[in-house]
N, C-alpha and C positions, 0 to 999 in steps of 0.2 A: 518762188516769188513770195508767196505766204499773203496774209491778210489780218489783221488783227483790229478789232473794235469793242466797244463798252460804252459806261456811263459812270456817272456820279454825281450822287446830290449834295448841293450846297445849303440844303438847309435840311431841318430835319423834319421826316419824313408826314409829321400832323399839321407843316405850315406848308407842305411843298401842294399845290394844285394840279400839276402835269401827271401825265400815265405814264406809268413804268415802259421803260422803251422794251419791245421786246426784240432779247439779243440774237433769236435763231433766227428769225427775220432777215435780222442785221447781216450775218453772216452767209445768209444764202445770197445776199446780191455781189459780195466777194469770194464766192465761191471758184472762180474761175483764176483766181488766186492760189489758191492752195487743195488742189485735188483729191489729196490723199489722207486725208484726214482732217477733222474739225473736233471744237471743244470750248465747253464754257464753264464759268465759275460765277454762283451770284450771291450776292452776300444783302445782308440788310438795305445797307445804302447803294448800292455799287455790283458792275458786273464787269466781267472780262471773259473775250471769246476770240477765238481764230480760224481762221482756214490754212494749212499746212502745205507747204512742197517739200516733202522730205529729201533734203540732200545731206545731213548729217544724222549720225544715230538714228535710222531708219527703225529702228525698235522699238525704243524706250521713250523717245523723244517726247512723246503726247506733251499737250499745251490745252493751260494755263499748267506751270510748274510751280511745285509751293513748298515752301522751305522746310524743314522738318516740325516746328507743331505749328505750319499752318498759317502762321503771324504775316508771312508776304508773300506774296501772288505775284505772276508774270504773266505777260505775253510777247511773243518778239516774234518781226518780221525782217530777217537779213543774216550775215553772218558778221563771224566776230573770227580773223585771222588769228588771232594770236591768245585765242581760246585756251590751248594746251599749256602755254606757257603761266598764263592767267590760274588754270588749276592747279597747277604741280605746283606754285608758291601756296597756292590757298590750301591744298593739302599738308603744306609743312606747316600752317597755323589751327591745326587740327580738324578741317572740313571733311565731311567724308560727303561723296556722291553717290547719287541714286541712280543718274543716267548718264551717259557719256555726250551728252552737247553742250552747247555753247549757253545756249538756255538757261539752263541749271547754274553753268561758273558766272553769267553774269547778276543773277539772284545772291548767288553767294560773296559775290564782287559787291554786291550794294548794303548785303548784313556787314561785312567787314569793316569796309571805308564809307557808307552809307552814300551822298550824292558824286563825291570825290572820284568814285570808280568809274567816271564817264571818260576822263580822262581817258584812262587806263584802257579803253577800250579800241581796236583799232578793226576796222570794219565798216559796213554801212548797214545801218541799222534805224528800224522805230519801234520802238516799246510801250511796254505801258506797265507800272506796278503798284498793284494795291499793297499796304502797309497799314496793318492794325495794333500795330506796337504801341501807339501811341497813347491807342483809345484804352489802355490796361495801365496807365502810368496815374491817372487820378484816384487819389484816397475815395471820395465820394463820388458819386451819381452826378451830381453837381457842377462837380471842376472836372470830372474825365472829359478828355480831349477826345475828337473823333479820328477817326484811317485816314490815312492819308494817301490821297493819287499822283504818282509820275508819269509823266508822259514827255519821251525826250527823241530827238528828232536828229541823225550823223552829222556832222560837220558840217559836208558839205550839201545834203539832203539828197542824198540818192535814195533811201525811203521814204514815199512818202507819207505825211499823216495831217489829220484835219478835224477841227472839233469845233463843236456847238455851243455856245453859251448863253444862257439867260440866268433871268433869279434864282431858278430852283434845282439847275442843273448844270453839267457838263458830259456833252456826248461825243465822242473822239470816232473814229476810222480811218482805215489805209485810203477810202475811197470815199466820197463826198456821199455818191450813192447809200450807201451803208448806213448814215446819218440821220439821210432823210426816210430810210425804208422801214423801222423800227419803231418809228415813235411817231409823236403828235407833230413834230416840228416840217412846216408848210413853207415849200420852195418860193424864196421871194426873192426877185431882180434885185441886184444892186446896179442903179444906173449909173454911178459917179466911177466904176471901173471900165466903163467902154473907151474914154479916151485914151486909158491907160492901155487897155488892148489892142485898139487898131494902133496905140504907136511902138510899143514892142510889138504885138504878136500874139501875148499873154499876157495873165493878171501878174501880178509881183505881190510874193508875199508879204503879208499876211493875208492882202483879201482875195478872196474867189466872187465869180459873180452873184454868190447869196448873201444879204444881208446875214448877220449872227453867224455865219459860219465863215472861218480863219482857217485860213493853211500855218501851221507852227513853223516859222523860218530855220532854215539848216542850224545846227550847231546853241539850240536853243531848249528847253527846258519848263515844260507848265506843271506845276506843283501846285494842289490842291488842298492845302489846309484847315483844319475849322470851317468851312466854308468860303472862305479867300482865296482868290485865284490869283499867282503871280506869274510872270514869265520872266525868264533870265536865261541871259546868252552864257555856257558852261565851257565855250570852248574859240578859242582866237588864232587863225593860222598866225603861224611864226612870222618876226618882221622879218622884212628884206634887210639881209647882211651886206656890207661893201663886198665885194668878189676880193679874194686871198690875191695878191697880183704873183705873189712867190712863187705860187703852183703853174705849172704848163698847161696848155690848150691839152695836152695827154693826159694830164693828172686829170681833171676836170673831163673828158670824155668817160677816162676810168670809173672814175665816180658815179658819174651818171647811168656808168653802164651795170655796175654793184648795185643799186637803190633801183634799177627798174626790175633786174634779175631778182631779186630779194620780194620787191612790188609782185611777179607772179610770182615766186615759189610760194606764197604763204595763202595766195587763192588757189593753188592744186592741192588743197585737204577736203575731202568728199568721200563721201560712201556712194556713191552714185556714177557714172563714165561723164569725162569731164569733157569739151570741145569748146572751138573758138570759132565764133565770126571772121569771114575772111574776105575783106571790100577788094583785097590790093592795094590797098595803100600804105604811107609808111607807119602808124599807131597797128596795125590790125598786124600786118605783117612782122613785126618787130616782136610782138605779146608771142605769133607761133613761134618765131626765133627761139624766144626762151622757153617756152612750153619744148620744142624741140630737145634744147638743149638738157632739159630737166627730167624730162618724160622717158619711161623705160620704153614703151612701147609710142609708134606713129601718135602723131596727134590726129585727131577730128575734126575737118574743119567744115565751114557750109559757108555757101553763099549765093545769093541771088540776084536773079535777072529780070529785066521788065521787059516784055514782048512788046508795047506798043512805043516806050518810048528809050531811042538807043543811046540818048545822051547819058541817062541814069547806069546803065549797061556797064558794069565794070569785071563781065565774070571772066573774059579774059585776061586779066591783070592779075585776079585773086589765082586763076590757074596758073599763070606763071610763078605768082610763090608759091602755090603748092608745089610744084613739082621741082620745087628748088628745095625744099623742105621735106620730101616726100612723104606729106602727109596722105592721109585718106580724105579725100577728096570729095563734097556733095555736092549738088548745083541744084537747084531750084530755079524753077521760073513762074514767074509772077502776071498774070493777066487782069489788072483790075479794070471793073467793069465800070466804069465812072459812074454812068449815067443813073444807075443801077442802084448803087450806092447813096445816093443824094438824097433821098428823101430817109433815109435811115440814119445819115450824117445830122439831117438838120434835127 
């Protein structure tokens, strides 16, 4: 799952009045995020840190990753499908790599085509990249510009990420928690989002129920300049096309059935033993179909049961596709304790 958080200030460092947040902090309340290793980077103005679940390049991978002299920093939480294909072009433009993940090609995806590589990325994902190029481009003391922060959020936001704003700062995390646990910055209600919650359910991005702190909306982009904060939307699902009337109800299941095949073969890349969620229903059962069809070996599937309530209970359903798919098979069962729970919920 991973975790990644930081800061950076927007002004410089003799006007700014706040305490440096501190990032280990930060990272220990997303710890449960990423198990298997942690790491940070702190620079003058600005820090970057993560919590790790290594499912790619188990080796090399460490994070924050920094380009060869140093100039841009990373952090990433998520994968990036079509990583390999992304490097073997960048390697014909003369990149050489130091580790084999996704990490690395997309650092090197943003020295190449600088913001444009968001495009280019197919995944879900949330990052964050410091950029000190900038601040090496002025003749004098004077006109030198400062590093600049990216903080860019997947399409459709299956990552999540959230950040802090006042005068003198901006402090980002995968987790709201991480935010508040690092620095000066003091949890305060925002009332004007309860209506909005009891009518969906939840906040809608941008706001979460703390004043100052924003959820960055899917498929969106906070770029920190000079000390100017902008947001911009980087990415637009495609319009809806008229349907081809020429093509068959065949052609068109075909198709469909090519784009979902394609949709899993390019999430079975892992250095890790891959498995599936398995409700019995027709999304869950459909993804083993193709894992089935793709996989050398049985799939791995799990799925769970609730002892107190049997409407929820669907592990007969999920065993009947297993054994129609003859995967290996888990079952869990689930006894939550309600009552138990409620004073730990609120």
């Amino acid at each position: 799952m991973c975790g990644i958080c930081g800061w950076m200030e927007l002004r410089s460092r003799r006007h700014s009045r706040s305490v440096r947040p501190n990032v280990k902090a930060m990272t220990e309340t997303i710890e449960h995020r990423g198990p298997d290793d942690w790491g940070k980077t702190e620079f003058n103005d600005a820090a970057l840190a993560m919590t790790r679940l290594s499912i790619i390049d188990l080796g090399s991978g460490h994070q924050p990753i920094a380009n060869d002299d140093a100039t841009c920093w990373i952090v990433f939480n998520g994968e990036v499908y079509n990583f390999l294909d992304l490097r073997k072009e960048l390697q014909g433009k003369g990149y050489h790599f130091k580790t084999q993940s996704d990490t690395e090609v997309i650092l090197r995806a943003y020295e190449e085509w600088g913001d444009d590589c968001l495009n280019r990325l197919r995944g879900m994902f949330a990052l964050a990249i410091y950029d000190s190029r900038s601040a090496n481009d002025g003749v004098t003391e004077s006109c030198r510009r400062r590093p600049r922060l990216l903080l860019v959020r997947d399409g459709v936001g299956k990552k999540p990420l959230y950040y802090y704003r006042d005068e003198d700062r901006i402090i980002f995390g995968s987790e709201i928690k991480a935010i508040l646990a690092g620095s000066s910055v003091r949890p305060q209600m925002r009332p004007s989002v309860l209506p909005l919650y009891l009518t969906y359910g939840y906040v809608p991005a941008p706001y979460t129920f703390f004043e100052n702190i924003f959820e960055l909306p899917p498929a969106n982009k906070l770029v920190v300049e000079n000390g100017d904060v902008r947001i911009e939307r980087y990415w637009e699902p495609p319009a809806q096309t008229v349907p081809d009337r020429t093509l068959s109800e065949k052609q068109y299941v075909d198709r469909l059935r090519d784009l979902f095949e394609e949709a899993v073969r390019i999430r079975l890349v892992s250095d890790v033993p891959l498995g599936a969620f398995l409700s019995g229903g027709v999304d869950s059962a459909a993804v083993v179909a193709f894992m089935t069809r793709i996989m050398k070996e049985p799939v791995q599937t799990f799925a769970i049961g609730f002892t107190d309530e049997p409407s929820f209970n669907e592990l007969e359903h999920a065993r009947t596709v297993a054994n129609h798919f003859k995967s290996h098979h888990h079952e869990f069962m689930v006894d939550p304790n309600t009552i138990d729970l409620v004073r730990k919920l609120v």
